[in-house]
N, C-alpha and C positions, 0 to 999 in steps of 0.2 A: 504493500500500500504506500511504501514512500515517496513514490511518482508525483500524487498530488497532495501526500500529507500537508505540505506547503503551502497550499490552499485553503484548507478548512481552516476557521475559526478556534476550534479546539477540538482537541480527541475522545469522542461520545462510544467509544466504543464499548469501555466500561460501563456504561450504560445498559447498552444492548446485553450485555452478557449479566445483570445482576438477578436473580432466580425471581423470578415475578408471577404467582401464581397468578395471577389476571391476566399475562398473556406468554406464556413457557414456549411459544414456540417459536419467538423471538431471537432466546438463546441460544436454541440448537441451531438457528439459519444461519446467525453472527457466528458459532465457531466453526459449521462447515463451511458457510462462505466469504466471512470476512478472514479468519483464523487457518483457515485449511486445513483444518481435521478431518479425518477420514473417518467414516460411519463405526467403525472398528475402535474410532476411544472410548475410552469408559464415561466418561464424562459426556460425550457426546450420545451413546447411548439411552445414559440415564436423561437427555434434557429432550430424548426423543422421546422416553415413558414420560414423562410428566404433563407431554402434549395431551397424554390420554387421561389423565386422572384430575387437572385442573384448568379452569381457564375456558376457553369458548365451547371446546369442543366437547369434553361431556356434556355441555346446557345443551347442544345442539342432538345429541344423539340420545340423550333421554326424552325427545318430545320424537325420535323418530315411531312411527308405527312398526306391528308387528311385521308387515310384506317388505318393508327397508325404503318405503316412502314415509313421506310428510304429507300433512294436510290431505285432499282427495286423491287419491292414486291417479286420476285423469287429468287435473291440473295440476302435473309436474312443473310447467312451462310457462304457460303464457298468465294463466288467472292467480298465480300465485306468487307475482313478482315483489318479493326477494326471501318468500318464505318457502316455497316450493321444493321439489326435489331434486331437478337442476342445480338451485341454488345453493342450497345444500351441501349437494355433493360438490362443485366448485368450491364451495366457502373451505368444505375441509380439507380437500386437497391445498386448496394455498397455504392453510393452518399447519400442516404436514401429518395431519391423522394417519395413526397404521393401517395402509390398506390389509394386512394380515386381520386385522379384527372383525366379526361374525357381521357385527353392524355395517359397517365399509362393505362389506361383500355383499352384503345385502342390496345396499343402496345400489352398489357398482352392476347387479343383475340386473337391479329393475330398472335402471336405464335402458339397457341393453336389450329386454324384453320390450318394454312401453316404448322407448324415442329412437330406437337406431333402424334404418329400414335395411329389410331384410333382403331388399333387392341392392343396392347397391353400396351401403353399408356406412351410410350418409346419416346424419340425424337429425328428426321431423319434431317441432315444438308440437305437435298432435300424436296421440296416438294413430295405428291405420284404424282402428276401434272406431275411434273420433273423426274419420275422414279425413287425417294425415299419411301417414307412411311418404312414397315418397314425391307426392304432389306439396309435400311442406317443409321439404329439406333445409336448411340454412346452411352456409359456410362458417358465420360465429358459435353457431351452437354445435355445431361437428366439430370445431378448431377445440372448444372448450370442452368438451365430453373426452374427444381423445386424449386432452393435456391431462387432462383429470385419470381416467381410467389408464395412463401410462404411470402417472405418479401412485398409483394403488398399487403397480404388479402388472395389469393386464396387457404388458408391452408384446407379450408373444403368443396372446389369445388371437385366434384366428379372424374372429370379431371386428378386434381394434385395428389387425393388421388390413383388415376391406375397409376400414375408413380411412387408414390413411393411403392406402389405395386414389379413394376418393379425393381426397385432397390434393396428393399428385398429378389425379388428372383431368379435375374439375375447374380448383379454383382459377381463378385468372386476377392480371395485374393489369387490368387496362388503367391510361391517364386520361380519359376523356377525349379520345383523338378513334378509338374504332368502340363500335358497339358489340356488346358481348352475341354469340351467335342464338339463332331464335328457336333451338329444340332443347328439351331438359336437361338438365335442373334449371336454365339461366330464363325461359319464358316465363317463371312464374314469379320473380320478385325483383323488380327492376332497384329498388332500395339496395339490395346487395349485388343483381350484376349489373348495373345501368350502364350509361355512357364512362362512369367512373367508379371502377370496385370499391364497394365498401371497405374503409379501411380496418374495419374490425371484425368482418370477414378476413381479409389476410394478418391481421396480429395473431388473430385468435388460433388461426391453421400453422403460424409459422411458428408461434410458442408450441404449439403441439410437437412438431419437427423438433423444435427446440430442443426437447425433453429427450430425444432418441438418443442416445452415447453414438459418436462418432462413429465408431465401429460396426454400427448396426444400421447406419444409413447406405442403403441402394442408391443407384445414380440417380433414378429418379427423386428422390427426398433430397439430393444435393442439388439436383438443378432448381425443384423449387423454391429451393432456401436461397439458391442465388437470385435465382428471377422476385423473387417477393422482397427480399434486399434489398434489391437493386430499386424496385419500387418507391419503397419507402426513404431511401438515401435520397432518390431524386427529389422529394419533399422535404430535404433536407430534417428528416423525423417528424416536424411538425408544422409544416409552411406547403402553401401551395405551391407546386410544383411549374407552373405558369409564369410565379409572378412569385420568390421569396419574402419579399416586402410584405406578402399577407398569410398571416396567420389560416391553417385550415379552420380550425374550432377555439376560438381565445378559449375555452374553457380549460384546453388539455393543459394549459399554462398552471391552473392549480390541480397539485396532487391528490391523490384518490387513492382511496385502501376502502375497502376491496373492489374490484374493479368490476367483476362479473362481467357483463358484455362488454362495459363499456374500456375508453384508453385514455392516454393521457403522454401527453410528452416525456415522462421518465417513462413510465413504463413500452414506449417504443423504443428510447435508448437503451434501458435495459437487457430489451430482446436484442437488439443488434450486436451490445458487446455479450451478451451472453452466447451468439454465435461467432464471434472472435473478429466482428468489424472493429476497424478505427480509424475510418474514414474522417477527411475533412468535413466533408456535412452533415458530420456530426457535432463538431464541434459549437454552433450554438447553440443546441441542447445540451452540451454538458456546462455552458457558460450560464445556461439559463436555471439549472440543478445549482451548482455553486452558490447562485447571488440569493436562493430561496433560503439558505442555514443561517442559522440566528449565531447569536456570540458565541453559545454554548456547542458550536460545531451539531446541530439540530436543527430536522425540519419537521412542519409542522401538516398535519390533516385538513386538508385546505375543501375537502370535498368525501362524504360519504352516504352511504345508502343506511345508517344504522336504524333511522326510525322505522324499517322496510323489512328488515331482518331478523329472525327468530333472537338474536344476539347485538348485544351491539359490543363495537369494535373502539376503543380508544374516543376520544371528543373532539370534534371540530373545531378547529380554532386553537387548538393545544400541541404542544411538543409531540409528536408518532415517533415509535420504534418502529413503526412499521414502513415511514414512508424513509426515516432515517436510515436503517436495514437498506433499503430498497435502492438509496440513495448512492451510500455509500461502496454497493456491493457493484452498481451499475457505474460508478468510477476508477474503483480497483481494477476491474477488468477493464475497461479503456484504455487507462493509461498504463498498465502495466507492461 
């Protein structure tokens, strides 16, 4: 980290790493990602049990039902936002829940059963029950089911391996210069393949890539890690691509935990150096990360869904370990 220690304000790392039953899975991220401990220290072990006994993720898994959904088994998705079983299962994957646990496996089925179509292996915010399957496919919620169901284990179920199939050979990067072609998946939601890809469509499929170990990427998962890249670089992460003087969304400008569909300008640089860019046009996003840390080398939860969510997550307007985490882990690898 001393590339840009030089930069921060001061060193919040201690921080990150103090045993904080209100949110433990802090610690384990800060010393596999900021510290680079390997899953095999004891220390790191135990701040991975403690994910499970305090802190969001029991509140959330004690209100799951007995089939490993929440709320109505049919409103996984859409009628259930941000309490639903999608969300859910997203929220605990980012949390770092063990996917080895009965509950995890539970939830990680019934996606699998209810949202993933069975014909192409894409995934439908309906069930086909409900007139989905795969006339209701998205690219954000197939991006996020796969990032989720790789981080449980299901990296070499046959299942996860057709979606990201799908994604390989689905999503697209258009800039608003050709229109997506007019047979399925892309005629039925012009919002994700219009004249211009949904950009949370491609974060969402490229975090999924993301998550694969090098070694396990096919050609095809590498070209489209490059070509969606390359997409987002030209946007200079969070700038319209046309015209960098203008912002895509002012909003991605303030951070967000937990992000669920949506993105944000760390969270696009994060992905890029998590796939080992470090590109110049990145460099106003890591200027724009910088200038958000307060004296105490801290940043702060500028945007959240908690009043939405079976749990809520850290306070709006207050110091995040989470956005902190997020921040600083998304620098190390940069400049490193």
């Amino acid at each position: 980290m001393a590339g840009f220690r030089s930069l921060l304000n001061a060193d919040s790392i201690e921080w990150l790493l103090e045993k904080d039953e209100t949110n433990p899975s802090v610690r384990y991220f800060a010393m596999r990602d900021l510290l680079g401990k390997p899953e095999s220290d004891r220390e790191v072990i135990a701040a991975k049990k403690a994910i499970m006994k305090t802190g969001p993720v029991p509140k959330i898994l004690a209100k799951q039902k007995p089939g490993g959904y929440w709320g109505k088994p049919e409103e996984f998705y859409v009628n259930a936002k941000y309490k639903g079983t999608v969300w859910n299962t997203i929220l605990l994957a980012e949390l770092g829940a063990d996917g080895k646990d009965r509950r995890i496996r539970k939830a990680c089925e019934f996606i699998l059963e209810y949202s993933q179509d069975r014909e192409s292996g894409a995934f439908s915010h309906r069930s086909a029950a409900a007139g989905g399957g795969s006339r209701e496919v998205i690219p954000c919620l197939t991006g996020n089911m796969i990032w989720a169901l790789i981080r449980f284990g299901y990296l070499k179920d046959p299942r996860v391996q057709r979606g990201i199939e799908w994604i390989t050979r689905y999503v697209r990067f258009d800039d608003g210069e050709t229109c997506a072609p007019s047979e399925w998946p892309y005629k039925r939601f012009k919002s994700c393949w219009g004249k211009h890809t949904c950009f949370m469509g491609v974060v969402k499929c490229l975090n999924a890539l993301a998550e694969i170990p090098e070694e396990k990427r096919t050609a095809d998962i590498r070209r489209t890690i490059s070509d969606g890249a390359e997409f987002l670089l030209a946007h200079h992460v969070y700038k319209r691509s046309h015209d960098i003087s203008k912002l895509i969304k002012p909003f991605w400008t303030k951070f967000f935990f937990p992000l669920m569909w949506n993105t944000d300008a760390l969270d696009i640089f994060g992905l890029l150096a998590r796939l080992g860019y470090k590109d110049e046009r990145m460099k106003d996003a890591a200027e724009l990360i910088f200038s958000k840390q307060d004296e105490n080398g801290c940043w702060k939860l500028e945007r959240t869904y908690n009043d939405e969510m079976l749990v809520r997550i850290e306070k709006k307007g207050r110091q995040s370990k989470w956005i902190t985490l997020n921040a600083l882990a998304a620098l190390k690898r940069f400049y490193s």
